[in-house]
N, C-alpha and C positions, 0 to 999 in steps of 0.2 A: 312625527313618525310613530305608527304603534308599535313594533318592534325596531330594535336596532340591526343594524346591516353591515353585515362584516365580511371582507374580501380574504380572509387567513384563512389557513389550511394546516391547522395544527393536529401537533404530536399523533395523537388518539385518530385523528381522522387517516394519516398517512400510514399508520398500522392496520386499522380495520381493514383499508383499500389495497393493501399489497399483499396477499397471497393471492386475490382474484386476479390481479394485475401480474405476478408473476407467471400463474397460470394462462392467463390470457381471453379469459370471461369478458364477454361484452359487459360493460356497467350501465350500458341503453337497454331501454325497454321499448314494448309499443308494438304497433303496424310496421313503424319509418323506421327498422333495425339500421344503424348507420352498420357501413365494414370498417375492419380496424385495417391500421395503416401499418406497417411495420417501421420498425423506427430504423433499423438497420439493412437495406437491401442491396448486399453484393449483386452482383451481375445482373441486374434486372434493366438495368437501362433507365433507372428513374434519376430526373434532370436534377436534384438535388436531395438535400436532406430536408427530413420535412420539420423543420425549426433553424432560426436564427442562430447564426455564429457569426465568431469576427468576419470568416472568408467567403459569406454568402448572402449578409444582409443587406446589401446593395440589389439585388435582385428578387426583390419579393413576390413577384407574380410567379418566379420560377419554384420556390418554395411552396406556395399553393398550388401552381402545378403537380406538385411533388406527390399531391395526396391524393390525385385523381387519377394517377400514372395505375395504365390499366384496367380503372373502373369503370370502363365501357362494357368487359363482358360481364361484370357482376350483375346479377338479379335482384330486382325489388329496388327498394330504400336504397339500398349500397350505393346503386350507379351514382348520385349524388348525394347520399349523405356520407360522412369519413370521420373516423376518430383515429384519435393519437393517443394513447396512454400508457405513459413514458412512466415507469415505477417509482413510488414515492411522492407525485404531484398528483393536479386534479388531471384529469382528462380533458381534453382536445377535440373539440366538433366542429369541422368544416363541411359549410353545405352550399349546397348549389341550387338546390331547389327553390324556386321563389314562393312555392306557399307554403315550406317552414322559413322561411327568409320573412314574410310577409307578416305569419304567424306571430314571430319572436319579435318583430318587429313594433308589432302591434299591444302583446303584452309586457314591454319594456317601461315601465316609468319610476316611480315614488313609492311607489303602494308597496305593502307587506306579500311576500312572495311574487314577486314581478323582477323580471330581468333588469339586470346593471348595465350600462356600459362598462364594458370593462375597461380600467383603466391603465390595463400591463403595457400594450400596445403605445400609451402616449403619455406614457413615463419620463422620455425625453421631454417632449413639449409640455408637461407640466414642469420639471425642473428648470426652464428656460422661460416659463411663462407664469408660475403658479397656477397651487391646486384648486383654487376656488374661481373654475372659469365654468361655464356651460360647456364644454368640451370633455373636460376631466371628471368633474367632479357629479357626485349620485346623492338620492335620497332628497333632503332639505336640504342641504347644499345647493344642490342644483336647482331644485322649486324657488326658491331665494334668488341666485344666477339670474334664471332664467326672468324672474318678474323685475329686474332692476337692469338687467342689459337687452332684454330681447324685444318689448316694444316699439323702439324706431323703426325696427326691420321689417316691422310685421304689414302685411298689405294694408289691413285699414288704415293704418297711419302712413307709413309713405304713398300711398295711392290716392288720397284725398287730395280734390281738383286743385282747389288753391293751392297748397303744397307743391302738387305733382308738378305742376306745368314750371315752376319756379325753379323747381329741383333740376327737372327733366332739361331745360334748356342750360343749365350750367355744366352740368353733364355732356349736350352736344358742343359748345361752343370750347369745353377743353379737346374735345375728341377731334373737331374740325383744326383747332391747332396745333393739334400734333402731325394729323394726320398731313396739314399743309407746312410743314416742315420737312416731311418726305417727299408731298409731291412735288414742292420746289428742289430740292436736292434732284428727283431724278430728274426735269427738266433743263437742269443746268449743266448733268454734262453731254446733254446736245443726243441724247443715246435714248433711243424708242423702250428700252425694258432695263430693269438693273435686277440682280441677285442681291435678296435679303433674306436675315433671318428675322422673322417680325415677333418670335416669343422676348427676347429682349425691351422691343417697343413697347408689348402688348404691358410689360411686368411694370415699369414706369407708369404707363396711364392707369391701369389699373389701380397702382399706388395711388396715384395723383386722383384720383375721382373718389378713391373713400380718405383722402385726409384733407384734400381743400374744398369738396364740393360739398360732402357730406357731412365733414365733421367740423370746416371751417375755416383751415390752417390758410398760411397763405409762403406755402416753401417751394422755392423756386423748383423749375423745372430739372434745371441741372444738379442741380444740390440733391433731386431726389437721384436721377438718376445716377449721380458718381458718389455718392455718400451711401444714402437710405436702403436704395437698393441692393447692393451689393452686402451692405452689413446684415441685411436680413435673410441674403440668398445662403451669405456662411452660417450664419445663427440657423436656419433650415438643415444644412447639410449636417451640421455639428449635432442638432437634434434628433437626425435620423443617426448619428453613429452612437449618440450618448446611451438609447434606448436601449442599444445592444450590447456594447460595451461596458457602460458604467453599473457593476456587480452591485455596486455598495450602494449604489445610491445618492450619490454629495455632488448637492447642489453646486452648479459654476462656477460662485461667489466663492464656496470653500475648496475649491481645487486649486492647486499653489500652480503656478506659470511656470513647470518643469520642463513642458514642452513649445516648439513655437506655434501648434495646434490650439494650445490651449491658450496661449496668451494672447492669440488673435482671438478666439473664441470672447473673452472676455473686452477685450477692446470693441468687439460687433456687439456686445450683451450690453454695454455701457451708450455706442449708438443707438441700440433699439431703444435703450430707456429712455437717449433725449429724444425721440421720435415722439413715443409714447408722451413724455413730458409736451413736446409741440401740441398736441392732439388735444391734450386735457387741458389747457391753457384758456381753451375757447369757448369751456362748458360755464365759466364765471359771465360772460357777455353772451351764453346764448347763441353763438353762431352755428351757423348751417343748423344740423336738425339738432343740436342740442338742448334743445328746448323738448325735443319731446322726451326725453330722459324722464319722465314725470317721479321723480325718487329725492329724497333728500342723503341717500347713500354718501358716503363721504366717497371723494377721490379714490383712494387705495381699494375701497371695495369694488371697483371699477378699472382699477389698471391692468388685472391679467385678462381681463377679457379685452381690453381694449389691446393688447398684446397680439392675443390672437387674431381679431377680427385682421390686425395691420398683415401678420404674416399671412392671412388668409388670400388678401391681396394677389399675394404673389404665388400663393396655392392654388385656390380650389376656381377661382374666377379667373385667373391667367389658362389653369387647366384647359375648362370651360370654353373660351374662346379659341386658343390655340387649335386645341385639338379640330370645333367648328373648320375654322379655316384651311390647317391640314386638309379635311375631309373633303372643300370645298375646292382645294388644289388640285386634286386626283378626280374628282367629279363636275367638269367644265358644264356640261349640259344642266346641274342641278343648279351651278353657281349663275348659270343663265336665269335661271329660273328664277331663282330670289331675287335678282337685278330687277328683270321685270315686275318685279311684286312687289317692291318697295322703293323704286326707281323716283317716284312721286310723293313718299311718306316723308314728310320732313316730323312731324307731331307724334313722338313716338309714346303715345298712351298706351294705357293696357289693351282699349277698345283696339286701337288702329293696328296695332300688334296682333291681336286676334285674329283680323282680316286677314292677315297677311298668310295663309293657313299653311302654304307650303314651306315657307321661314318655318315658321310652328314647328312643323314637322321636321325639318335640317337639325332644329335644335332637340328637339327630343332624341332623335338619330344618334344625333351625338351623345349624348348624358346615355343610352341603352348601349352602345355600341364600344364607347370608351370613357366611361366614369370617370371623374375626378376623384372620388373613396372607392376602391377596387374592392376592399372589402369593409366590414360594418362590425367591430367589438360589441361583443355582449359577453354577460355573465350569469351564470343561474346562481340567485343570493339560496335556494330553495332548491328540495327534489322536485321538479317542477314536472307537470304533463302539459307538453305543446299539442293542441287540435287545430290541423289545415281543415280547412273548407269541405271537405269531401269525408271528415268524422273520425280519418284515421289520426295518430298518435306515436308521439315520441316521448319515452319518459326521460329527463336529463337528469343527474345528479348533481347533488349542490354542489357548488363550485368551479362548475366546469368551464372552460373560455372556449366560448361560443364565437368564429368567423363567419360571417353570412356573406360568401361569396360571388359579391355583387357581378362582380368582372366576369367571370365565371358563367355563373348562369344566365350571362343577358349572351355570352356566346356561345351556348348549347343550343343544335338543333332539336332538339328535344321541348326547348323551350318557345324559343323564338327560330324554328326554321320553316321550310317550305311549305310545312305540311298545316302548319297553325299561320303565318305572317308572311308567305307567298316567295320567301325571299329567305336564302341562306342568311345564317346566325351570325357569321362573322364577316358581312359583307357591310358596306355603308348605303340604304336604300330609304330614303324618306319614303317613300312610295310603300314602304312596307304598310305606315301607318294609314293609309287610305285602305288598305285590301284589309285590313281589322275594321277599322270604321263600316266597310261595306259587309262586312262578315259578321256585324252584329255584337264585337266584343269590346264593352266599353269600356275607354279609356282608366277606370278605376280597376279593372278588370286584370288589366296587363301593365303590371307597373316595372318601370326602369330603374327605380331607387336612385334614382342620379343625387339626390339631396336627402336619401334615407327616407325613414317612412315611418309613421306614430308619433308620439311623443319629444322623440327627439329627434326630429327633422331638424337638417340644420335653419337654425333662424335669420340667415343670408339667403336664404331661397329667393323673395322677390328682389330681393336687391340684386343679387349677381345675375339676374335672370335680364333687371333691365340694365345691368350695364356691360351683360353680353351681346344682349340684342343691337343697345348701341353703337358698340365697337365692331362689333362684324358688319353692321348695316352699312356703317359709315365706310370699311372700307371696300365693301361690294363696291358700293356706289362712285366711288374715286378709282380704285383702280380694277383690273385684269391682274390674274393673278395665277401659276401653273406653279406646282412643286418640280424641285427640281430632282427629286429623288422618287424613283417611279413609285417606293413601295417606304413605309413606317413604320418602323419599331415601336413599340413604348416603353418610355424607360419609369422606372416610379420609385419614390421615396415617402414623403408625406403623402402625396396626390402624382397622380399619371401624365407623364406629359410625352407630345411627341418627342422622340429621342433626338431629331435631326433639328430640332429648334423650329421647325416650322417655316424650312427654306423653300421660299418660293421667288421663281419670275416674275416680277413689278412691272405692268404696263398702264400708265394711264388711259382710260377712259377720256371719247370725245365729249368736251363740256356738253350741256343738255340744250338745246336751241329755245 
């Protein structure tokens, strides 16, 4: 690195910054003036406070709601850009806008005066995973990270033919026996439909396809489900409360078992480790793709990410499908659709997935409609000038923790509604994507950030991509399937999930003649 990159906000800076701040001086510049937020507002009606505490960090899209309460009538920049500047800290920039989303997104990486991910936000999951993951960590750190973990992932490596097909059919023949575990249970008790919740199923296979197929393990079905899983759903929740909660900062390891919160927390921290231990066992013999790990990195350099990708499992690719399925519960004639489109695919290549153009588009639908990362951390390391597309400008001041809200602005008519994609913003419409295609805006044009966007896109993109396609294909094709709940909340912690678990009607499908 040519300069060093530093996340503190010392003395000298938090003195300069507080008379404007008590004043109440925007510290934005530019065209893209963001509006300030007020940190306190009696009677206004606004659905929360706009920052974390113990009694409201369970609902975090309410809290980003917080900062837009209102900013329909503002003019210019405001209506989507927000700032929070709380006296004594950096300021706060939540936007909605996808071409400062797109922007920030795009000048984020390594380089001297370029955007951090900020790492406040995942504070918890660094304490639960370490700081030296492709998640967490910035600068050389991360360039490091990223060239010693993120190759398996990347499409030319897991998409080469010989590879693919190897990989691809271990992948369907785990999904066919899970899935024919269900479909014999609901045959057998004699009954045309049964009520399930399938995000439970979904979090198991998910497991089960990135530690035996991918990584090589070979741990029973039920061991994941009654063991693995469960320790990692608490190690999850524990990490969305630690982020808030823990002032000091001390690690898991050094928190004494005063409470029985904690002492379970620590007993799942210890399962995840022998998890973790299961996984790395396999890279000495080379199984599944460990071979392509092309690094002579030791072990350890390799176990917080391998941390993470495990709980990601049960994050951002359980998300991913679920929510699909949801979607596909409430929209019968679309779920038709896909059936017929893949009813004959057994070879689920990238080519043959292609074809399949209205799948294509169910999935897009989803990842624009309901992200698994609602919003995207960044940080300005620099007083930085952001330029959108169209010339104008925002100046950010250093240090500021930049939200790019993804959730957000893929449900603003403004962005995505009738007037540009034919079809309301917060409605579920694959069909949107054909009436862009036909209207000449391409695809790079109109991004959904579902897996972020630049630099640090998440390095699970092709992966969880084919083994959403495969889980949802497979269960198109086996069963029929209605929610049983007319309408879906979302609930969200690390990543967004329907809140109802994803209950739907189970009816099998007549075999194929």
């Amino acid at each position: 690195m040519a300069t060093p990159r530093t996340s503190g906000f010392g003395l000298w800076e938090r003195l300069a910054r507080l008379p404007g701040q008590l004043l109440g001086r925007n510290p934005f510049g530019g065209e893209l003036l963001p509006g300030r937020v007020p940190i306190l507002a009696p009677g206004s009606g606004r659905p929360a406070l706009p920052f974390p505490h113990p009694w409201n960090y369970r609902d975090p899209l309410c809290i980003l709601d917080s900062y837009f309460h209102g900013s329909e009538s503002a003019e210019g920049a405001a209506r989507h850009n927000r700032y929070l500047d709380f006296p004594g800290f950096p300021p706060v920039l939540v936007t909605r806008d996808p071409a400062v989303i797109r922007a920030i997104c795009s000048d984020t990486g390594d380089q001297p005066g370029q955007f951090d991910r900020d790492p406040l936000p995942s504070a918890g999951i660094a304490r639960a995973t370490g700081k030296d993951t492709l998640l967490y960590s910035n600068g050389s750190v991360w360039r490091r990270q990223r060239k010693i973990a993120a190759p398996p992932f990347g499409k030319t490596t897991l998409f080469q033919p010989e590879r693919f097909h190897e990989f691809e059919a271990t992948f369907r023949q785990t999904i066919r026996k899970r899935l024919g575990v269900l479909r014999d249970h609901l045959a057998s008790t004699g009954k045309p439909t049964a009520i399930v919740s399938l995000e439970p199923e979904i979090k198991v296979v998910m497991l089960e396809l990135l530690t035996n197929n991918f990584f090589g393990t070979e741990i029973g079905y039920d061991e994941l489900r009654s063991n693995y899983v469960p320790a990692i759903e608490r190690m999850i929740d524990h990490i969305v409360r630690d982020t808030v909660t823990n002032t000091l900062g001390l690690p898991l390891k050094k928190l004494p078992a005063l409470t029985r919160s904690i002492a379970q927390a620590k007993r799942d921290d210890a399962t995840f480790e022998e998890l973790t231990n299961l996984v790395l066992a396999g890279r000495k013999s080379g199984k599944g793709l460990w071979k392509q790990f092309k690094s002579d990195a030791p072990d350890s350099a390799l176990r917080s990410n391998l941390r993470v990708f495990l709980a990601g499992a049960l994050e951002a690719t359980t998300s991913y499908a679920t929510w699909t399925l949801a979607h596909l519960s409430r929209n019968l004639p679309a779920q038709e659709k896909v059936f017929t489109e893949i009813e004959h695919i057994d070879d689920y290549t990238p080519d043959r997935l292609d074809e399949a153009g209205y799948f294509c588009r169910v999935l897009d639908e989803t990842l624009r409609l309901t992200p698994s990362l609602y919003f995207l951390p960044r940080q300005a390391t620099v007083d930085t000038t952001v330029t959108i597309s169209d010339g104008r400008t925002m100046q950010i001041p250093a240090r500021t923790h930049v939200l790019l809200g993804v959730w957000h602005a893929n449900r603003h008519d403004d962005h995505w509604g009738p007037a540009i994609t034919g079809y309301p913003a917060n409605e579920f419409a694959p069909e949107r994507w054909e009436h862009l295609a036909a209207s000449g805006r391409a695809s790079k044009e109109m991004l959904h950030f579902g897996f972020g966007h630049g630099a640090r896109v998440c390095p699970g993109k092709h992966l969880g991509q084919l083994e959403v396609a495969l889980v949802v294909g497979a269960i198109v094709k086996m069963f029929r399937f209605k929610a049983v709940n007319a309408t879906c909340e979302a609930r969200a912690g690390v990543s967004t999930k329907p809140a109802d678990g994803t209950l739907v009607e189970l009816e099998l499908r007549a075999p194929a003649n």
